[in-house]
C-alpha positions in Angstrom: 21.6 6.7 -3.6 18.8 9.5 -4.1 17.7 11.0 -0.7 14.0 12.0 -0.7 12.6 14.4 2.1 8.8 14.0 3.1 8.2 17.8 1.8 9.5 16.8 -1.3 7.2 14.0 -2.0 4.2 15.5 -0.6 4.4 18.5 -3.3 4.6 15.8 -5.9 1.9 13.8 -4.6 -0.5 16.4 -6.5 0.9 14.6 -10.0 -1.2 11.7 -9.1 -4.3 10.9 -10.8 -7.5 11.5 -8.1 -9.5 8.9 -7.4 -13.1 8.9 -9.3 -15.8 10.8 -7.0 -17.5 7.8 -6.6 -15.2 6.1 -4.8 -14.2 9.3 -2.6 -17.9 9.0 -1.7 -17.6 5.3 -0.8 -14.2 5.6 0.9 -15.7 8.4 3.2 -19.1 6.3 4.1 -17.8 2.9 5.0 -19.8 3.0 8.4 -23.1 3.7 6.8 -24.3 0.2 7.2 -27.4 0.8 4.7 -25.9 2.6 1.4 -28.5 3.4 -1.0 -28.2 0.6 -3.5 -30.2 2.1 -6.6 -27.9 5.2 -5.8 -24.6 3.4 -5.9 -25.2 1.7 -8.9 -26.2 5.2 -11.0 -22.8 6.3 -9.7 -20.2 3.8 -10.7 -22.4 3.4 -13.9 -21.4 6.8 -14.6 -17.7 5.8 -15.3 -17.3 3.8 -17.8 -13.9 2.4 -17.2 -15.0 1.8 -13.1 -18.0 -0.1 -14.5 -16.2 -2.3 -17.2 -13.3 -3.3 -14.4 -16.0 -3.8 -11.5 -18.0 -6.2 -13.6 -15.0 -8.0 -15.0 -14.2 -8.7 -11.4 -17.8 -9.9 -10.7 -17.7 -12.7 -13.3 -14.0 -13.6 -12.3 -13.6 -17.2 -10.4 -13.1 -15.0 -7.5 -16.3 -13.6 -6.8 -18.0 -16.9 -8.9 -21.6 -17.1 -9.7 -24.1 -19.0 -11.5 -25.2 -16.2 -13.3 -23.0 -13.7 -15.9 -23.1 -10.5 -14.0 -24.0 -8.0 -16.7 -25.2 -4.7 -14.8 -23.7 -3.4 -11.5 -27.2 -3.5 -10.3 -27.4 -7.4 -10.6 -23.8 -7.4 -9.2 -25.3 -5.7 -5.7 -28.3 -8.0 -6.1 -26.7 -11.1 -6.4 -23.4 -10.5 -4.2 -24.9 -7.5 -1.6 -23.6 -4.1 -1.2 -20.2 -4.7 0.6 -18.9 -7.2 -1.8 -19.7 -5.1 -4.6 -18.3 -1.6 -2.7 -14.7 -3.8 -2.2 -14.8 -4.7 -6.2 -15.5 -0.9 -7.0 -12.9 0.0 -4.7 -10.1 -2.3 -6.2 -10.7 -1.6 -9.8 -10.3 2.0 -9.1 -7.0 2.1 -7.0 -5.8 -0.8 -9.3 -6.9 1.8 -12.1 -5.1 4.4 -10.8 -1.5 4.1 -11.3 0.8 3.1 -14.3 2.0 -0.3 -14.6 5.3 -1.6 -15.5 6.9 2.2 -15.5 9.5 0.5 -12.4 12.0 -2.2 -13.7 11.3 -4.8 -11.2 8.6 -4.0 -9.3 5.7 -6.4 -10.0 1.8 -5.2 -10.0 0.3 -8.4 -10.1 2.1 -9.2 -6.6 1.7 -6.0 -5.1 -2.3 -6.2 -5.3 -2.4 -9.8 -4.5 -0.7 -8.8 -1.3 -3.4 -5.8 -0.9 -6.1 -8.1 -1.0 -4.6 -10.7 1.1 -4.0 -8.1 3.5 -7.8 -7.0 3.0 -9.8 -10.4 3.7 -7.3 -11.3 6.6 -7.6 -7.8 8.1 -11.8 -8.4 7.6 -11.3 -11.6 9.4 -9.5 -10.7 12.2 -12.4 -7.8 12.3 -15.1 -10.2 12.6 -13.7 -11.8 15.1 -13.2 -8.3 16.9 -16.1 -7.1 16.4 -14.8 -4.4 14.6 -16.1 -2.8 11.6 -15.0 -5.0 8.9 -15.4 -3.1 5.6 -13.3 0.2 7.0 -10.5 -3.2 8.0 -10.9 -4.4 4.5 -10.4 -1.3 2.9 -7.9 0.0 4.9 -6.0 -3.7 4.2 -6.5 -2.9 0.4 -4.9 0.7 1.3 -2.4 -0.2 3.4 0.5 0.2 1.1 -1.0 2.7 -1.2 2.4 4.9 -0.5 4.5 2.2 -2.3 2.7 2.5 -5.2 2.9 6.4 -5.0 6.6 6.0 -4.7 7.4 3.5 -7.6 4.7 6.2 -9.9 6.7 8.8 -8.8 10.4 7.9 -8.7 10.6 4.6 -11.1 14.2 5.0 -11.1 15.2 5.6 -7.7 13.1 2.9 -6.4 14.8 0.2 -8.8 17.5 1.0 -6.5 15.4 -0.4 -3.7 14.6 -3.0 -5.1 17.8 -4.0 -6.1 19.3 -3.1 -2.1 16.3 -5.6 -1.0 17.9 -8.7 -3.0 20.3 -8.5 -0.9 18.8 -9.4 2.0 20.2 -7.1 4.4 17.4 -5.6 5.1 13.1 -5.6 4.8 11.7 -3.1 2.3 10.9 -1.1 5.0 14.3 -0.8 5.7 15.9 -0.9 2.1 13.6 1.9 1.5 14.7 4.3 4.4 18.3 3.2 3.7 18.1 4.2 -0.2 15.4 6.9 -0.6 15.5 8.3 3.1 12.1 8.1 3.5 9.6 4.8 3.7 6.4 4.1 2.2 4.3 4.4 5.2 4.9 7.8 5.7 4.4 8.3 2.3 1.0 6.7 2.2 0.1 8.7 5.1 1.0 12.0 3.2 -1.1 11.0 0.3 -3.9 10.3 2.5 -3.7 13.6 3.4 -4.1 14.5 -0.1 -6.7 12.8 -1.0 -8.9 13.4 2.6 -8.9 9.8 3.8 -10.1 9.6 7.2 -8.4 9.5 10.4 -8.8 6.1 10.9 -8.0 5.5 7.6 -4.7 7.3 7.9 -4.1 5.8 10.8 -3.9 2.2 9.4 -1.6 3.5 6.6 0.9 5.3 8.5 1.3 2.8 11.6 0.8 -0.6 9.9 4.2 -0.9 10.5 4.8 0.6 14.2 1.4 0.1 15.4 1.9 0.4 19.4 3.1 4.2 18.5 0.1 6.0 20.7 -2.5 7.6 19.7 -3.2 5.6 16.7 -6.2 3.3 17.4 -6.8 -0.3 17.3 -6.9 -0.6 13.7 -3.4 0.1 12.8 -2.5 -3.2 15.1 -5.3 -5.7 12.5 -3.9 -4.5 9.6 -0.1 -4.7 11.2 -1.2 -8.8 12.0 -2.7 -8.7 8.9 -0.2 -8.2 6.8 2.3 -10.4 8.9 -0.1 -13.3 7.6 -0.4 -12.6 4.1 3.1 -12.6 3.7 3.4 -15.7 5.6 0.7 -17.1 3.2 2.6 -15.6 0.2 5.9 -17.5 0.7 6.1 -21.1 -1.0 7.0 -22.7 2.2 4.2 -24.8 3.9 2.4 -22.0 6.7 2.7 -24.9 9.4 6.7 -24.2 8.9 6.4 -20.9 9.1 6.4 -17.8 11.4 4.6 -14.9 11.8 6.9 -11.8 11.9 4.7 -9.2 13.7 5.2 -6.6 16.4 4.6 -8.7 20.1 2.0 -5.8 21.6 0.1 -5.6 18.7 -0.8 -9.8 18.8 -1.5 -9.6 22.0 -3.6 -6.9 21.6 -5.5 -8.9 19.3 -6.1 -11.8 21.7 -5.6 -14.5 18.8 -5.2 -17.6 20.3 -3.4 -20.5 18.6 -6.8 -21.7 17.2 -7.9 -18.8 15.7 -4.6 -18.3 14.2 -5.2 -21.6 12.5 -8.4 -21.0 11.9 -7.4 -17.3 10.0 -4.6 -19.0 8.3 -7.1 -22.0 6.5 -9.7 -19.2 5.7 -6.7 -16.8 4.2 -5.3 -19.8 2.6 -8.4 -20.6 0.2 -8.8 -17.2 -0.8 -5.2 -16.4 -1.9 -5.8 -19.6 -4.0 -8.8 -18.1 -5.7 -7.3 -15.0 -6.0 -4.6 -16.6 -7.8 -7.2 -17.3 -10.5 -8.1 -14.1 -10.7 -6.6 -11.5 -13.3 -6.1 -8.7 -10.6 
């Protein structure tokens, strides 16, 4: 068992690959409603790798057009602004970190999670009338410290993984058990690092304790949020299943049982287009 302390992590947070300026950019103006479109394109345009993996999404059954989306200009023009900000946004973090380095740990799963956690959080947004591209992105982000700890520590978080098949415990738990440490706080610190928001780091660090004060309403979407897609992403039928999420948060919300239902439909047929989507 390999105890980790938060100061230790932190100072080895700097090992990470940054995320492209681009995206920085983005991440930092998701409540400017009228983003330059003609500007944004020049920018992802500029990185080669970005643009390849942004328009790869664009012609995938998930974002499905009539038209082959060759340009990241024609992407914008054909799927608006937002859509084409949340593409940019999920090649790069998806970019960003090795894969198969962790015996165990599956990629493919973790960021079909994210972004089942990102369109419910956007749902539940709309119906708040909350911002909903900072609740998408902060849904995609969410769990950004687990992927910082299985970059970082392969080995020691095998042993998380392995605690976890058990079943004595969530990963939440399995990972303070095993590493001392969990990936929320971890997530937190590396928004830190990379000058995320408040709000943003908000949502990381408290998507799991989101009636802790101080933190803003956000942390409680993404919290109910991510009680859904893992609802969604179990095999059993959703009308046999429940909704593990914290009992302030949901009411917070105000979800009735018809907007649950409603949410759970919605989520349901995107998770099944994701599914044919090469994440």
């Amino acid at each position: 068992m390999t105890q980790l302390s938060l100061q230790q992590v932190t100072d080895n947070l700097k090992d990470l690959p940054t995320l492209p300026a681009v995206v920085m950019e983005l991440l930092n103006n998701l409540d400017q409603e009228d983003a330059d479109i003609s500007v944004l394109a020049k920018k992802v345009t500029q990185d080669l790798a970005l643009t390849a993996k942004t328009l790869r999404y664009a012609n995938s059954p998930f974002y499905s057009t009539l038209i082959k989306v060759s340009t990241i200009q024609q992407a914008i023009a054909l799927m608006g602004v937002e859509t084409v900000k949340q593409m940019v946004l999920s090649a790069a973090l998806s970019g960003c970190f090795p894969e198969n380095n962790c015996k165990g740990f599956d990629h493919k799963a973790f960021w079909r999670h994210s972004n089942a956690v990102a369109y419910v959080s956007k749902l539940i947004a709309r119906r708040m009338n909350f911002n909903e591209d900072v609740a998408f992105t902060s849904g995609l982000l969410h769990d950004i410290g687990l992927l910082a700890l299985v970059t970082l520590y392969p080995k020691e978080f095998e042993e998380v993984i392995a605690y976890r098949k058990t079943g004595l415990s969530t990963q939440f738990e399995a990972e303070r058990k095993i590493l001392g440490i969990d990936h929320a706080a971890v997530g937190e610190a590396l928004a830190v690092e990379w000058n995320f928001s408040d709000v943003m780091k908000n949502a990381i660090s408290g998507h799991h304790q989101p009636e802790q004060p101080g933190l803003g309403f956000l942390p409680s979407i993404i919290h109910v949020a991510d009680g859904i897609a893992h609802m969604l992403g179990t095999n059993a039928a959703p009308a046999t299943q429940t909704i593990s999420v914290s009992v302030v948060s949901w009411n917070s919300l105000n979800l009735d049982q018809a907007s649950l239902d409603t949410l759970i439909e919605e989520a349901s047929i995107k998770l099944k287009k994701l599914d044919q989507f090469d994440l």
